[in-house]
BALOBA-1460 file (C-alpha; in Angstrom, 3 decimals):
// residues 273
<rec num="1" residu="x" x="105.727" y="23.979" z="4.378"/>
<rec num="2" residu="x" x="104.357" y="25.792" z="0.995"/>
<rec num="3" residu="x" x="102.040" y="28.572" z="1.313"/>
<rec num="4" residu="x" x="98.317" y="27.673" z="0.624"/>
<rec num="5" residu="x" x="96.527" y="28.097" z="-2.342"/>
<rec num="6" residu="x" x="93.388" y="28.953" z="-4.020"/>
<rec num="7" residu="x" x="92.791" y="27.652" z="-7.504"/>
<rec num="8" residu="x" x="89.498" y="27.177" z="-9.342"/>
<rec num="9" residu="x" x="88.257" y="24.891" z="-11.552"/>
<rec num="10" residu="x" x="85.854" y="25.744" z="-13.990"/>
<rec num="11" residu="x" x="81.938" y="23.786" z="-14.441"/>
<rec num="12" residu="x" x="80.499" y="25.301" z="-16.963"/>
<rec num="13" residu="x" x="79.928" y="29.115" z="-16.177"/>
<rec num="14" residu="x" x="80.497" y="28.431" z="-12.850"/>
<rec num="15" residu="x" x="83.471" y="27.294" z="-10.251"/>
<rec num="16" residu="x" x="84.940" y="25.227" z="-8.078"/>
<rec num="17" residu="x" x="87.242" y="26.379" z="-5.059"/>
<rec num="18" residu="x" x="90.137" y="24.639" z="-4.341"/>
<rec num="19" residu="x" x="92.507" y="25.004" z="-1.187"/>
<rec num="20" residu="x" x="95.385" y="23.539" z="-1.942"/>
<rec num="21" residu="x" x="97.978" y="22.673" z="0.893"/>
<rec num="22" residu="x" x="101.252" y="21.493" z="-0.832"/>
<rec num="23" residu="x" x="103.535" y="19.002" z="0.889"/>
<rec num="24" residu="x" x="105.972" y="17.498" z="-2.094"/>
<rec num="25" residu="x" x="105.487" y="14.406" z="-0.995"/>
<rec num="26" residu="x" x="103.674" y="12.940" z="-4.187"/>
<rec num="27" residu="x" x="100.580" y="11.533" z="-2.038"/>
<rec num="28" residu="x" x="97.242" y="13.253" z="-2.017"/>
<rec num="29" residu="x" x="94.535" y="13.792" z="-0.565"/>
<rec num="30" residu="x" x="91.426" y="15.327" z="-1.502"/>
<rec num="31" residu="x" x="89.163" y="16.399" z="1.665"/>
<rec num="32" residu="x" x="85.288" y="17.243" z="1.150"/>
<rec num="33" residu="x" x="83.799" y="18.972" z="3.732"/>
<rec num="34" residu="x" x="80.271" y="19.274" z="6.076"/>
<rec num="35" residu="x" x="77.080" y="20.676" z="4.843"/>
<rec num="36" residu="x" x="77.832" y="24.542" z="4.566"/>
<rec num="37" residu="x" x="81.653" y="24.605" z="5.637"/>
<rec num="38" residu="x" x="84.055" y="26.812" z="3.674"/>
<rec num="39" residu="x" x="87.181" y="25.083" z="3.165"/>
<rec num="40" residu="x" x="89.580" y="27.501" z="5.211"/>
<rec num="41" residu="x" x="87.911" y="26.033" z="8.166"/>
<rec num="42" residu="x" x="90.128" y="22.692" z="7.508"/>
<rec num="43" residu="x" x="93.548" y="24.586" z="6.976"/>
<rec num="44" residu="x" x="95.015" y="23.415" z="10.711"/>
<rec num="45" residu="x" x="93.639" y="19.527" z="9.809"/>
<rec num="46" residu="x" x="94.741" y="20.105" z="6.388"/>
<rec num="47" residu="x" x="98.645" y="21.104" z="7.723"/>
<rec num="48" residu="x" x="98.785" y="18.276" z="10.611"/>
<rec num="49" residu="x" x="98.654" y="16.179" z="7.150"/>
<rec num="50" residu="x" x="100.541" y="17.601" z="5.215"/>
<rec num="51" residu="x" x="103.379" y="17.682" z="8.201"/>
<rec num="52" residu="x" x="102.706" y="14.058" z="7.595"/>
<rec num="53" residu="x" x="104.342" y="14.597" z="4.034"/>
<rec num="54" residu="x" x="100.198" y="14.661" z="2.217"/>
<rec num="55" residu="x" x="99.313" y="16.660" z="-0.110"/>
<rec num="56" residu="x" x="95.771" y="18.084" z="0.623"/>
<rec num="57" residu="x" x="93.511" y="19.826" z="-1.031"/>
<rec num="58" residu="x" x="90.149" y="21.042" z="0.331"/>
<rec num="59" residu="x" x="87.299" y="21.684" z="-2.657"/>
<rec num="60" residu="x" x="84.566" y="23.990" z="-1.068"/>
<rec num="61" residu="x" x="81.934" y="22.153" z="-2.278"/>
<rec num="62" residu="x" x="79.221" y="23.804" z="-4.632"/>
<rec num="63" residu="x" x="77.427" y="26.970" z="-3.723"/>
<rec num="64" residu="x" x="80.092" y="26.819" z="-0.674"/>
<rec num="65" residu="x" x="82.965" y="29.162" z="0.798"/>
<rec num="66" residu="x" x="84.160" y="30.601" z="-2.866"/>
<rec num="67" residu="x" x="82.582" y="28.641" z="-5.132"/>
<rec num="68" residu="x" x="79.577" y="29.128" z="-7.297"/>
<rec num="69" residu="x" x="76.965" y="29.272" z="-8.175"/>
<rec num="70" residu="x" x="74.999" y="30.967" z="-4.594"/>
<rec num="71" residu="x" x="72.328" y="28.651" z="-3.992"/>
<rec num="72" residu="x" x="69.012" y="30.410" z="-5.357"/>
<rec num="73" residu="x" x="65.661" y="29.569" z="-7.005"/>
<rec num="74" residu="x" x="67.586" y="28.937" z="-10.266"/>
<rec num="75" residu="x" x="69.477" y="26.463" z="-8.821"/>
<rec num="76" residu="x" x="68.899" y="22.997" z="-9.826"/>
<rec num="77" residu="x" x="71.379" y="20.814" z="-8.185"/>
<rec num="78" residu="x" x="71.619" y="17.723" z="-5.390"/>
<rec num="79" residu="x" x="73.468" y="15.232" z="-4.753"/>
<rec num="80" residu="x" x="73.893" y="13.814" z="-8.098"/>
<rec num="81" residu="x" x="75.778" y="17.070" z="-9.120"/>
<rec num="82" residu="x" x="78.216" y="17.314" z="-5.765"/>
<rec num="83" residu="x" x="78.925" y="13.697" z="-6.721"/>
<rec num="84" residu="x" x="79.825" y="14.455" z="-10.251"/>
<rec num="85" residu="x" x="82.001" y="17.711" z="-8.930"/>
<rec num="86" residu="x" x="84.492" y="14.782" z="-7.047"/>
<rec num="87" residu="x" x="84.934" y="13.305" z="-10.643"/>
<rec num="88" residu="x" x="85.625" y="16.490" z="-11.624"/>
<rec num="89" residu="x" x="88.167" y="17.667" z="-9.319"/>
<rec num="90" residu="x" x="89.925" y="14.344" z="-9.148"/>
<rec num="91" residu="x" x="90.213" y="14.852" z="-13.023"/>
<rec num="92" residu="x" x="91.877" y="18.532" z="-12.891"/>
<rec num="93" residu="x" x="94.240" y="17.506" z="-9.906"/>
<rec num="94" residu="x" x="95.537" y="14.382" z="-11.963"/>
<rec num="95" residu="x" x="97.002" y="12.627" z="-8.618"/>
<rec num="96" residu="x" x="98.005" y="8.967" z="-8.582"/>
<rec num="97" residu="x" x="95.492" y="6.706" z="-6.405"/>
<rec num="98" residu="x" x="94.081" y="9.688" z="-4.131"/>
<rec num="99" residu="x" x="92.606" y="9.024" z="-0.853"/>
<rec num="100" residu="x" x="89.391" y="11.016" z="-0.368"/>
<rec num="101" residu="x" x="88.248" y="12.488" z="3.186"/>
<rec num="102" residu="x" x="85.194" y="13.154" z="3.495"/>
<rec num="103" residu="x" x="83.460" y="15.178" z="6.709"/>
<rec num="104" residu="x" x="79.340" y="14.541" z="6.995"/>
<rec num="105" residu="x" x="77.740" y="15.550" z="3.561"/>
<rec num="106" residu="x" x="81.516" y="15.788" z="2.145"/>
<rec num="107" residu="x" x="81.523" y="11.683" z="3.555"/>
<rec num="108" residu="x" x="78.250" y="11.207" z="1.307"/>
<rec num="109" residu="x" x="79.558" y="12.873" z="-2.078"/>
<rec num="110" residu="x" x="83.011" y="10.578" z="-1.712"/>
<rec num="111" residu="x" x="81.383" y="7.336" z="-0.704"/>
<rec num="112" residu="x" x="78.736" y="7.835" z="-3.466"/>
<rec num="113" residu="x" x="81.456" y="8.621" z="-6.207"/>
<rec num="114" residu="x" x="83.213" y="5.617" z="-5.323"/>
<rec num="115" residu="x" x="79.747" y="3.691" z="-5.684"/>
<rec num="116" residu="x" x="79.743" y="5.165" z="-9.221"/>
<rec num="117" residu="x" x="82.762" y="3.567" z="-10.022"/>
<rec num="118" residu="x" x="84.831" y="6.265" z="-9.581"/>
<rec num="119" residu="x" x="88.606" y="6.880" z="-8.720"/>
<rec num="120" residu="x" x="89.898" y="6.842" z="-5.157"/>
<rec num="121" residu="x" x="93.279" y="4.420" z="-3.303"/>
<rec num="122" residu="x" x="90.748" y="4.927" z="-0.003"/>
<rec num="123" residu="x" x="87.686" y="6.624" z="1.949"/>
<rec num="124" residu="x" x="88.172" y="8.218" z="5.340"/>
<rec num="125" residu="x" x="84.915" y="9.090" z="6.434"/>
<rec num="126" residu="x" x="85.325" y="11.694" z="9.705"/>
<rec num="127" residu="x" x="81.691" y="12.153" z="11.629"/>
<rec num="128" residu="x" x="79.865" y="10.975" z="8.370"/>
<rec num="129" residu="x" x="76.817" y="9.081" z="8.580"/>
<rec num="130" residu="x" x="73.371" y="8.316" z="7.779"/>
<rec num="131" residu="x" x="71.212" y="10.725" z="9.537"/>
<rec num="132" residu="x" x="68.192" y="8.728" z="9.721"/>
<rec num="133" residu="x" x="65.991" y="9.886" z="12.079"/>
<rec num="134" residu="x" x="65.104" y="6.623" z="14.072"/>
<rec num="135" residu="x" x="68.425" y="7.188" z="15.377"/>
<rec num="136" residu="x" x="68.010" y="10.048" z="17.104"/>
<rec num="137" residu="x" x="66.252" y="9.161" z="20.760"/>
<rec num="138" residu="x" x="64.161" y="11.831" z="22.837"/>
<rec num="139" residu="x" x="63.168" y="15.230" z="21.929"/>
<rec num="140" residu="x" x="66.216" y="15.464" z="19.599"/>
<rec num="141" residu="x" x="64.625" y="12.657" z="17.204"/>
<rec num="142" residu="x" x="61.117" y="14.560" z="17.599"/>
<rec num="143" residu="x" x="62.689" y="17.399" z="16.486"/>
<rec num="144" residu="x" x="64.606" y="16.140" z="13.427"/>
<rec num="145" residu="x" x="60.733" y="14.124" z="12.422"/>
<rec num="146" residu="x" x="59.418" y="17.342" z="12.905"/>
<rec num="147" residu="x" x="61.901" y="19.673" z="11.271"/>
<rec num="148" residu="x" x="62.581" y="17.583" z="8.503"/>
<rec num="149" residu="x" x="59.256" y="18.329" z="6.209"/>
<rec num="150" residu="x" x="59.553" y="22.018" z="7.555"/>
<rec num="151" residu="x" x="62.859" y="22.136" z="5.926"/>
<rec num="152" residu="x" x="62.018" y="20.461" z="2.027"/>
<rec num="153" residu="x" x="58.732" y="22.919" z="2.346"/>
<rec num="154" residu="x" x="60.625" y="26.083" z="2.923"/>
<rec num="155" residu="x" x="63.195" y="24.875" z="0.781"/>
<rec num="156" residu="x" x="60.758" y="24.763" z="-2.206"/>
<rec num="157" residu="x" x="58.929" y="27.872" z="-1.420"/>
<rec num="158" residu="x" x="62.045" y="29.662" z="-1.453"/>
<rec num="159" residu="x" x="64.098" y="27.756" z="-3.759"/>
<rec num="160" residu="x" x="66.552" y="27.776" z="-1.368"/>
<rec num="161" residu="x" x="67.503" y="26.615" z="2.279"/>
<rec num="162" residu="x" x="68.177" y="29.790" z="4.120"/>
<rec num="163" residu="x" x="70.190" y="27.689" z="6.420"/>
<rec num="164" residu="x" x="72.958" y="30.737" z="7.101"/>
<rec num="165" residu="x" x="70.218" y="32.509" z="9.189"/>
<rec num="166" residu="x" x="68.518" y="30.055" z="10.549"/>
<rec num="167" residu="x" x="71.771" y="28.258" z="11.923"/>
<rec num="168" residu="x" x="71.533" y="25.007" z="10.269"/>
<rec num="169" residu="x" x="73.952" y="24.019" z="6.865"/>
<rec num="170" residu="x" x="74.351" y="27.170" z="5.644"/>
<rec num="171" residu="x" x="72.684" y="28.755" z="1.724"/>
<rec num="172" residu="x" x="71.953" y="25.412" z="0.053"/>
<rec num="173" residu="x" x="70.247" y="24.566" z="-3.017"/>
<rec num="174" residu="x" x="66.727" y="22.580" z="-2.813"/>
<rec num="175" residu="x" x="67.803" y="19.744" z="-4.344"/>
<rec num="176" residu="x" x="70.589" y="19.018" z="-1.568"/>
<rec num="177" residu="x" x="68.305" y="19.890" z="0.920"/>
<rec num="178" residu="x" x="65.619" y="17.260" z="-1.141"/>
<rec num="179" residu="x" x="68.368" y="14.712" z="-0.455"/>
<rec num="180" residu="x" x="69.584" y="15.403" z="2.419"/>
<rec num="181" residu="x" x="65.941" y="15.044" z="4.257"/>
<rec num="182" residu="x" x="65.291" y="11.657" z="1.547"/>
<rec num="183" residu="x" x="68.066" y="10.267" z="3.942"/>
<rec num="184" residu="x" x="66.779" y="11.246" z="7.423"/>
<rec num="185" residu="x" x="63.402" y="9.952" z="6.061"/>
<rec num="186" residu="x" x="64.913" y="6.449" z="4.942"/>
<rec num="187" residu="x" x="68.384" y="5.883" z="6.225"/>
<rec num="188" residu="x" x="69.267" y="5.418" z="2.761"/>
<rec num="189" residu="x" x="70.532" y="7.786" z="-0.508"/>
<rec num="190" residu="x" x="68.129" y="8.265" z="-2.759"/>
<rec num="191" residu="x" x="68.768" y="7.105" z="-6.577"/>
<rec num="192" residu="x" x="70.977" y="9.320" z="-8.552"/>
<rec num="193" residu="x" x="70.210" y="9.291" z="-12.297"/>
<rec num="194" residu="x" x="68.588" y="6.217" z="-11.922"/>
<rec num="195" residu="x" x="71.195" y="4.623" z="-10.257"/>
<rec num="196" residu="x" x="70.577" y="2.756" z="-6.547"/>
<rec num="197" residu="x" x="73.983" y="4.410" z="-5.107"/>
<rec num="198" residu="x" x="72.822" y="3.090" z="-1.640"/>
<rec num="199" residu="x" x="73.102" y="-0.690" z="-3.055"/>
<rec num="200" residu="x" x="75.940" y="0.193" z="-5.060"/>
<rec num="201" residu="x" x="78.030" y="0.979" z="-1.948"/>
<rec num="202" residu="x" x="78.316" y="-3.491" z="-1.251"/>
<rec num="203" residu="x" x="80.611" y="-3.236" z="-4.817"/>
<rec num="204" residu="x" x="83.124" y="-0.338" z="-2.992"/>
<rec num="205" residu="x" x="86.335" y="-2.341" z="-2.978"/>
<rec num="206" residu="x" x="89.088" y="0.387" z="-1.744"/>
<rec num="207" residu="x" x="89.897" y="-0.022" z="2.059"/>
<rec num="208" residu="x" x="87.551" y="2.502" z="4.560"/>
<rec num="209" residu="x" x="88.742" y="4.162" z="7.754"/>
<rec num="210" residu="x" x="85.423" y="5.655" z="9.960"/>
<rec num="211" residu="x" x="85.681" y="7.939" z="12.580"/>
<rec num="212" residu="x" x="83.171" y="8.879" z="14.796"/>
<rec num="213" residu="x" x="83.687" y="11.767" z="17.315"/>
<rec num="214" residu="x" x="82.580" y="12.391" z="20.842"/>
<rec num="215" residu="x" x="80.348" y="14.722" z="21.718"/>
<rec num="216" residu="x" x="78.948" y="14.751" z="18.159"/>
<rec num="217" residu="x" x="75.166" y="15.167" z="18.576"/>
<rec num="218" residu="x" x="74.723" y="15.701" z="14.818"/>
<rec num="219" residu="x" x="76.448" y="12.562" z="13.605"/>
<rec num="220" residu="x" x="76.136" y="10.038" z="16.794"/>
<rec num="221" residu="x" x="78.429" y="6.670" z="16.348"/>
<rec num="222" residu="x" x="75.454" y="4.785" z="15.677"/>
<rec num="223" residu="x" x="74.649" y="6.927" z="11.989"/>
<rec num="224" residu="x" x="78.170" y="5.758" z="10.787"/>
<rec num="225" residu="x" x="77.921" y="2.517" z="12.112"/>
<rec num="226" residu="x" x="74.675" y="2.088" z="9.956"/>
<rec num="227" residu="x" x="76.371" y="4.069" z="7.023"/>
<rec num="228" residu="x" x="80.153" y="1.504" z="7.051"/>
<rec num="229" residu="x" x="77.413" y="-1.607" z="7.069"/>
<rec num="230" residu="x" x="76.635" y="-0.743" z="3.338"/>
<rec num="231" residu="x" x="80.294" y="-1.387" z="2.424"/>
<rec num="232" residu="x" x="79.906" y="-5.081" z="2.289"/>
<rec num="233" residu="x" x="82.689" y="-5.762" z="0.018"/>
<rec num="234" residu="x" x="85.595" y="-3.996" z="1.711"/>
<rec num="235" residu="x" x="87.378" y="-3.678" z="4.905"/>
<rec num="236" residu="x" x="86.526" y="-1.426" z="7.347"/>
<rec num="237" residu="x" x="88.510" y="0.271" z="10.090"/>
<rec num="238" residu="x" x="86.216" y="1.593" z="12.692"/>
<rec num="239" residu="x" x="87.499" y="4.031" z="15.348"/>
<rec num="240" residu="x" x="85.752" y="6.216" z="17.766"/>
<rec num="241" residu="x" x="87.322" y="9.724" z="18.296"/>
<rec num="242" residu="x" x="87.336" y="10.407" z="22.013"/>
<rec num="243" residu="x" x="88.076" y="13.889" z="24.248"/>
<rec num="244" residu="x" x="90.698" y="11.681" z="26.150"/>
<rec num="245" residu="x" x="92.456" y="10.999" z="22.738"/>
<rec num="246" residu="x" x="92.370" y="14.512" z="21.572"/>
<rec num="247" residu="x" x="92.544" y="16.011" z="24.612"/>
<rec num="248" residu="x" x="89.689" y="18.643" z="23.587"/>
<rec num="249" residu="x" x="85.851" y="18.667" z="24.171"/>
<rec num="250" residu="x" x="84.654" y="17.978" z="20.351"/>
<rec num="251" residu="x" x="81.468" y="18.097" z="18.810"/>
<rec num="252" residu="x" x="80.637" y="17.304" z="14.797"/>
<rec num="253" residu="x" x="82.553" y="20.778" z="13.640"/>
<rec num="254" residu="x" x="85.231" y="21.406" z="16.739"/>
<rec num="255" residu="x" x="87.517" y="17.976" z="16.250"/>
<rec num="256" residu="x" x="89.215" y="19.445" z="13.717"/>
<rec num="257" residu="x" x="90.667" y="21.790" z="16.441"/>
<rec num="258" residu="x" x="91.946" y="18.946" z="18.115"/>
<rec num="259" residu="x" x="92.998" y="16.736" z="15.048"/>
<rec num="260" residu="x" x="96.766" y="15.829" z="15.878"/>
<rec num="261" residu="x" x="95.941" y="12.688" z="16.700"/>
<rec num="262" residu="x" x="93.392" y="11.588" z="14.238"/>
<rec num="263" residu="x" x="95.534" y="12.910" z="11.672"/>
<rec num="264" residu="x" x="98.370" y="10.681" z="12.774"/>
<rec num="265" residu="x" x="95.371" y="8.073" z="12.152"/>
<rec num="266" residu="x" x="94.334" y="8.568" z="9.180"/>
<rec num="267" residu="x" x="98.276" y="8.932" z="7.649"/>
<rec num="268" residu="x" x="98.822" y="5.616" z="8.660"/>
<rec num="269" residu="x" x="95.367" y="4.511" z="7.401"/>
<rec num="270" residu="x" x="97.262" y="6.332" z="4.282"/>
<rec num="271" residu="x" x="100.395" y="4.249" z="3.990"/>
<rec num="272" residu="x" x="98.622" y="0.865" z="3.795"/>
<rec num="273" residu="x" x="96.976" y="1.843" z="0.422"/>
């Protein structure tokens, strides 16, 4: 196996980090991760597929891991823009017929550039749904309606989400934060540009494989079942990621600990594109 690299991609004054895990085997894969998770944290998923002969590369998404800009009042971003960064990477790698992997907010940004019309062979969405908070039963859903304004308010007082001290998605710009909370309000994504990505997703034609993961309070089965139902004119291949498959106790971030086997899943998913 080749050593890992870094390599940046310029946006302006500003970069993009990508982690690049060469395999030679001519098929890639670009993987897009959670809401405030550096890249690195993928490298043992990232080599499980690459021992499976894919070439992966893992963009820290914006204002993430060791790209820029930090989140701060300046900072004008959302969705639309982490969308437009998978054109943008997809462009600088120049790979044949990718497939894109996305974990949680990584699962939004590559299902919504595919609604755009963008490139992609496939979309293998890992404990990636639609957080809408009717979903969540109990004091857990009470929370979320509760926490939910708290976190756009702050958000906009600051200008940013200080969510690397207060435990929740890490430094992120307002305008993700705006978005993110527009789909725990709705169960859908908000417009971007003036464009209704949600109904878009029906005209997504590439072949989806969804995994949902045990133990997964953040992302429970049911937010990706409602999230795969919007992808009306493709196949889907549903699976539900279980301790007894990977032999771990998992939760939204730990699966990738214990990825062997959904690795194995999603390079077969691979093949049939």
């Amino acid at each position: 196996m080749s050593p890992v690299e870094t390599r940046y991609l310029p946006r302006g004054d500003d970069r993009l980090a990508l982690r690049v895990h060469p395999a030679g085997g001519g098929r890639t894969a670009l993987l897009l991760p959670a809401m405030g998770v550096p890249a690195a944290y993928y490298d043992a998923f990232a080599a499980r597929l690459t021992d499976g002969g894919l070439d992966v590369v893992v963009a820290d998404l914006r204002g993430t891991g060791a790209s820029t800009p930090q989140p701060t009042r300046t900072s004008r971003y959302g969705y639309a823009e982490l969308v437009d960064d998978v054109a943008a990477v997809l462009a600088a790698l120049r790979a044949e017929a990718p497939l894109l992997i996305g974990h949680s907010l990584g699962g939004h940004a590559a299902a919504l550039h595919l609604a755009l019309g963008g490139s992609g062979a496939g979309l293998a969405l890992i404990a990636s749904g639609t957080p809408w908070n009717r979903f969540y039963p109990g004091r857990y859903g009470v929370g979320l309606r509760a926490v939910t304004p708290v976190i756009t308010t702050l958000s906009a007082g600051l200008g940013y989400w200080p969510g690397h001290r207060l435990g929740f998605g890490g430094r992120q710009a307002t305008g993700v934060m705006r978005d993110w909370a527009y789909v725990v309000r709705t169960g859908d994504f908000p417009p971007l540009c003036g464009v209704d990505v949600d109904a878009r997703l029906a005209d997504v034609k590439v072949p989806v494989y969804a995994a949902s993961v045990e133990g997964d309070r953040l992302t429970p089965a049911v937010t990706l079942d409602h999230f795969v139902a919007k992808f009306t004119g493709t196949g889907v291949e549903r699976h539900h990621y279980t301790a007894a498959e990977s032999g771990a106790a998992m939760n939204h971030f730990r699966w990738t600990r214990a990825a062997t086997p959904l690795a194995t899943r999603i390079l077969d998913f691979e093949r049939t594109l």
